[in-house]
N, C-alpha and C positions, 0 to 999 in steps of 0.2 A: 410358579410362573414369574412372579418377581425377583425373585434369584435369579433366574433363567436370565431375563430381561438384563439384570446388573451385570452378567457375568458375562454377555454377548457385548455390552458397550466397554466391559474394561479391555476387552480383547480387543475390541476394536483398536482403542485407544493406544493400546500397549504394541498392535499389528505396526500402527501408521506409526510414533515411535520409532521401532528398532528399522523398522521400512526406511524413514528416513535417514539413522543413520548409518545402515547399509549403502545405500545409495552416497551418501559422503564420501563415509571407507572404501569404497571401490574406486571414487575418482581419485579421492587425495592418495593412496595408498599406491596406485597406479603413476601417479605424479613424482612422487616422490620416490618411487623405485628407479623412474626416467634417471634422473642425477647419479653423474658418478660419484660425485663426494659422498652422498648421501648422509651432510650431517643435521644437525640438530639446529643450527640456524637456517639450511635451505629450507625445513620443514617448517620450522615456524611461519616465514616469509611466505611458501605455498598459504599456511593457513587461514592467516592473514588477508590472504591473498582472493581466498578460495572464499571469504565471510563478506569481504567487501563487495565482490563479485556478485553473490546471493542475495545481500540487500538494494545491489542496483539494480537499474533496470535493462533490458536488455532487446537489443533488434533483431536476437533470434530466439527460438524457443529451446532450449535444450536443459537438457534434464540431468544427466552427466556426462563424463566424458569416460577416453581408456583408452591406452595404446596398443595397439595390435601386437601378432608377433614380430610380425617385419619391421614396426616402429615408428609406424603411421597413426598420428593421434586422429584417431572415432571420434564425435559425438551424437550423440544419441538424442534427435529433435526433427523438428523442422524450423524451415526458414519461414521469413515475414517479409511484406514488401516494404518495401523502401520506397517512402514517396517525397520527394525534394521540389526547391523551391529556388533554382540556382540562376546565376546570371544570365543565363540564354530561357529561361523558363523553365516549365515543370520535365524533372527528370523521375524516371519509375525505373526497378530493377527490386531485384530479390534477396532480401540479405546473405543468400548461401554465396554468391560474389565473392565477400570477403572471406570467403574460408576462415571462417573464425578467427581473423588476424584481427587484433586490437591496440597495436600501435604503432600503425601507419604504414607498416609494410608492403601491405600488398593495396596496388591501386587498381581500381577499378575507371572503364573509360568509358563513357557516354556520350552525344551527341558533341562528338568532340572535345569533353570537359571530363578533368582525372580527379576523382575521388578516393578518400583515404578514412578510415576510421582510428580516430586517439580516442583511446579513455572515452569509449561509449560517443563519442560526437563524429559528426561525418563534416568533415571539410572539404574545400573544394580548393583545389588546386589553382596558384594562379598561373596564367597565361606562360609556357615554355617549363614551367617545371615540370621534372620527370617524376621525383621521391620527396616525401613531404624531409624539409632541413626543419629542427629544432635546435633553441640555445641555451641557455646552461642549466631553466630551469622546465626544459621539456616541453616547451610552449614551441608552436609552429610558425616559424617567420615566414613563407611562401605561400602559406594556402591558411583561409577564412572561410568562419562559417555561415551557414547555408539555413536556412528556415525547413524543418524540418518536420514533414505531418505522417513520419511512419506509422506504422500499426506495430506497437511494441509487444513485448509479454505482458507490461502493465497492460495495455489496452484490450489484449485479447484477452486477458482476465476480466476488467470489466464489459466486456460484451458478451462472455459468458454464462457473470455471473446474473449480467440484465436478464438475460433469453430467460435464463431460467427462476429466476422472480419473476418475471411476467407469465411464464406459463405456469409457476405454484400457483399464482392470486388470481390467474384468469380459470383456474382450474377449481378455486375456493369459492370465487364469484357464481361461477356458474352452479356451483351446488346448493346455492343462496335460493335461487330462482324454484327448485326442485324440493331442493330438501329443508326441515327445519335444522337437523343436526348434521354437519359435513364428517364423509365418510374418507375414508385411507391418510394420506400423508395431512389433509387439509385440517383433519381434525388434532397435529399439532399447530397447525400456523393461527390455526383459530384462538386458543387464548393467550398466545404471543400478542394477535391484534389486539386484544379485548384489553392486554395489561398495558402496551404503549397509550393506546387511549383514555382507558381509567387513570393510570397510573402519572404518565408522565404528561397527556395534552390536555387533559381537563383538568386538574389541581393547579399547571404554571399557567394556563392561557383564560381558562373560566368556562363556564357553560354558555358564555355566549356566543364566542367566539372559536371555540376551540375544535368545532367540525370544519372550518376551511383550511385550518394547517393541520388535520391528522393524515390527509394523503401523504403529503411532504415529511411529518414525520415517522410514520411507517416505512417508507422507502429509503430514508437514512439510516434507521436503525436496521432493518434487514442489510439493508446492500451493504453495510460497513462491520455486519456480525458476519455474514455467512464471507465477506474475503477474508476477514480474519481467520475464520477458523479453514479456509484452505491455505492460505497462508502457511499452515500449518504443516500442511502435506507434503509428500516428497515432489510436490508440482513446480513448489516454487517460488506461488507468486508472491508479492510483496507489494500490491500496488495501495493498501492504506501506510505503509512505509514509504511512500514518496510523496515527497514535499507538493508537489502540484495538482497530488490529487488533493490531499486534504486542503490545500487552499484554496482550490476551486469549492468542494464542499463546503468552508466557511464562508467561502465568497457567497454563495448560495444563498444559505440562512442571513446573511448581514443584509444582500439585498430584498428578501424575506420579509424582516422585520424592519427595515428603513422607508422601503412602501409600505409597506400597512401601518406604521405607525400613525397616531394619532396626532388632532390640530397640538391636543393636548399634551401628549408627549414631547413633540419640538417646543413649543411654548418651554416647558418645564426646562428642556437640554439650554436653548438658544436664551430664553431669557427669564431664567428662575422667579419667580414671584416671593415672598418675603423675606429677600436680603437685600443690602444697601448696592443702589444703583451701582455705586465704584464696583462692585464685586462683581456683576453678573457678568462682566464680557471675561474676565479671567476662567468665572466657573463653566461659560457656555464653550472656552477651548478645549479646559480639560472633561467637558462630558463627551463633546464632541470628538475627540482622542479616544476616549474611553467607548463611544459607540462607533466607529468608523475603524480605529485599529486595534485596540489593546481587545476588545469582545474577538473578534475575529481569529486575533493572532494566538489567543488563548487555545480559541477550538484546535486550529490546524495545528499545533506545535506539539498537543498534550497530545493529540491521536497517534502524529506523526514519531515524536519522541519516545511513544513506550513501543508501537507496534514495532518500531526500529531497533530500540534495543532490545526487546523479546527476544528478537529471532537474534541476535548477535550474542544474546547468553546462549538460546540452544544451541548455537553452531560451536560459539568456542566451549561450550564442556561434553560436546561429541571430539572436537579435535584432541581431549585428553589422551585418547588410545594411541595419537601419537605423539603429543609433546611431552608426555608425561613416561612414555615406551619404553627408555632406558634408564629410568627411575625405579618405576615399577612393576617393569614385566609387563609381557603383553598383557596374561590373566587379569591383572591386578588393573594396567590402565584400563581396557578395555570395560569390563568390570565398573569401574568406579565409571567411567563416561556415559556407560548404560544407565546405571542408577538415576546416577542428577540428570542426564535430558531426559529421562523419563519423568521423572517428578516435575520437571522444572517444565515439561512441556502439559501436564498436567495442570500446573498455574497459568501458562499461557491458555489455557481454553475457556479459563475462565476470566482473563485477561481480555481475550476477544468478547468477550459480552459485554465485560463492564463497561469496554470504550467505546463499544458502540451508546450502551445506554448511557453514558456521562455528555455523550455529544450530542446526542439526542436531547436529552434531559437540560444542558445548557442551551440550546436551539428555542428549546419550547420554552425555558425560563426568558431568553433576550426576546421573543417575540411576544409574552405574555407584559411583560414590561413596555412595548411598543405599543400595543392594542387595549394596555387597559383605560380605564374610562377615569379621566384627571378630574378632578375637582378644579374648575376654571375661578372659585374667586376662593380668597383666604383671608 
């Protein structure tokens, strides 16, 4: 039965893999048959192209693309709305508008007002222009941007991934009430809680303190494991790969532990008790450095930084099959691409855990450091 069990999770693993880079090969493969030169640096340039694409974020949902036989480029999604915030007031429309154009091509016109999308931002046209003009370094002289509250792929990834954390724990909760031992999927989530609790909020925070932040950190460590590991999938997303998420996540925790912290804590940061008075206003800027940016800036950069490059290793050693194609042979690139994203996507799953729990785990160390109880005289 244990075999059984292992040998249904490597398949899985090994499924979502080649899935994935199925799904690559068919866009880029398709892309790159587009060109008539078809050489070895427009490939690259796609690839390149095709990785930076993956790790941004995006105002539609699509999954791949493919050009017809008539030679009409498909993609394969849906659209999001577009919600703006432009000089005449709130503008709403649907990102399928831009027909997937991304550098400014095609405009789109609203309550009088012509919108253009560069490089993932949406501008707004000024007053008598027809076509967004750029100067020499691609930047838009005629149109500015717009405050912007769409509902991205990042975002409908976290609204997903909410719904459904909230109905595993509202579904664990409720067997609480009923049951002594939770039954089906609850009886993995069960000693997931039991180890962020034991594990990481009662050792960094204390026994006395450490049941008012285990809700907060249960929800960080779940919600930042399970996008990681979709993340993974041929879905897509990437939203602990972007900068805004995880800073807001830091921001979180910093506001977290800066209110709870103690009389005694500030005392300590703002004016140290046994070193010489000249000293303490030097050491209360760099503690206060130290809890207001450098804490914070740690969390978001380290989540940010590996989940980012993760996916940009697995994407450039799937792109092997083609930059590597007239080296090797198809066999041979194709072959060798398979291998390493598969191993290497095998270190990412375990990648996605760790950073949940190292962010988690610094969360509850900066809070446990705010909330413990200072010895007031020395």
């Amino acid at each position: 039965m244990k075999i059984a069990t292992k040998s249904i999770k490597f398949l899985t693993i090994a499924l979502v893999a080649l899935f994935s880079a199925t799904v690559f090969a068919s866009g880029s493969d398709r892309k790159h048959n587009d060109h008539k030169d078809g050489g070895q640096v427009n490939t690259k340039e796609e690839v390149e192209a095709y990785i930076l694409h993956h790790i941004k974020d995006s105002h539609d949902f699509s999954l791949f693309s493919y050009t017809s036989d008539e030679g009409e480029r498909k993609h394969f999604g849906f659209p999001l709305p577009i919600i703006l915030w432009t000089s005449e007031g709130l503008v709403t429309f649907m990102s399928s508008e831009f027909h997937h154009n991304d550098d400014g091509h095609v405009i789109v016109e609203k309550k009088g007002l012509k919108f253009a999308k560069v490089h993932s931002k949406i501008l707004e046209l000024d007053k008598g222009a027809a076509t967004v003009s750029f100067d020499e370094t691609h930047h838009a002289t005629n149109a500015h941007k717009v405050l912007d509250f769409s509902i991205t792929k990042s975002v409908v990834g976290i609204l997903l991934i909410g719904f459904l954390l909230l109905f595993w724990f509202s579904r664990l909760a409720k067997q609480y009430k009923t049951k002594q031992i939770p039954t089906g999927f609850a009886r993995v989530l069960e000693p997931l809680v039991i180890y962020v609790r034991d594990e990481i909020a009662r050792p960094n925070i204390g026994d006395k303190h450490y049941r008012r932040f285990t809700g907060y950190l249960l929800t960080v460590f779940f919600f930042i494991w399970v996008l990681n590991l979709v993340g993974l999938t041929p879905l897509g997303f990437n939203v602990t790969g972007q900068l805004a998420v995880t800073a807001c996540l830091a921001i979180f925790t910093l506001v977290i532990y800066s209110v709870s912290g103690t009389k005694g804590y500030w005392m300590h940061m703002l004016w140290m008790p046994g070193v010489p008075v000249l000293i303490r206003p030097v050491l209360a800027i760099i503690e206060l450095a130290g809890a207001l940016l450098i804490k914070p800036f740690s969390l978001l950069v380290r989540l940010f930084a590996n989940i980012s490059a993760g996916h940009i290793v697995v994407m450039s050693l799937i792109a092997i099959m083609f930059t590597l194609k007239e080296s090797l042979g198809t066999v041979g690139a194709t072959g060798l691409s398979l291998v390493l994203s598969f191993f290497i996507t095998l270190i990412e799953v375990l990648v996605a855990f760790l950073q949940a729990y190292i962010f988690t785990m610094l969360s509850a160390l900066f809070i446990g450091m705010a909330v413990e109880d200072h010895a007031e005289a020395h």
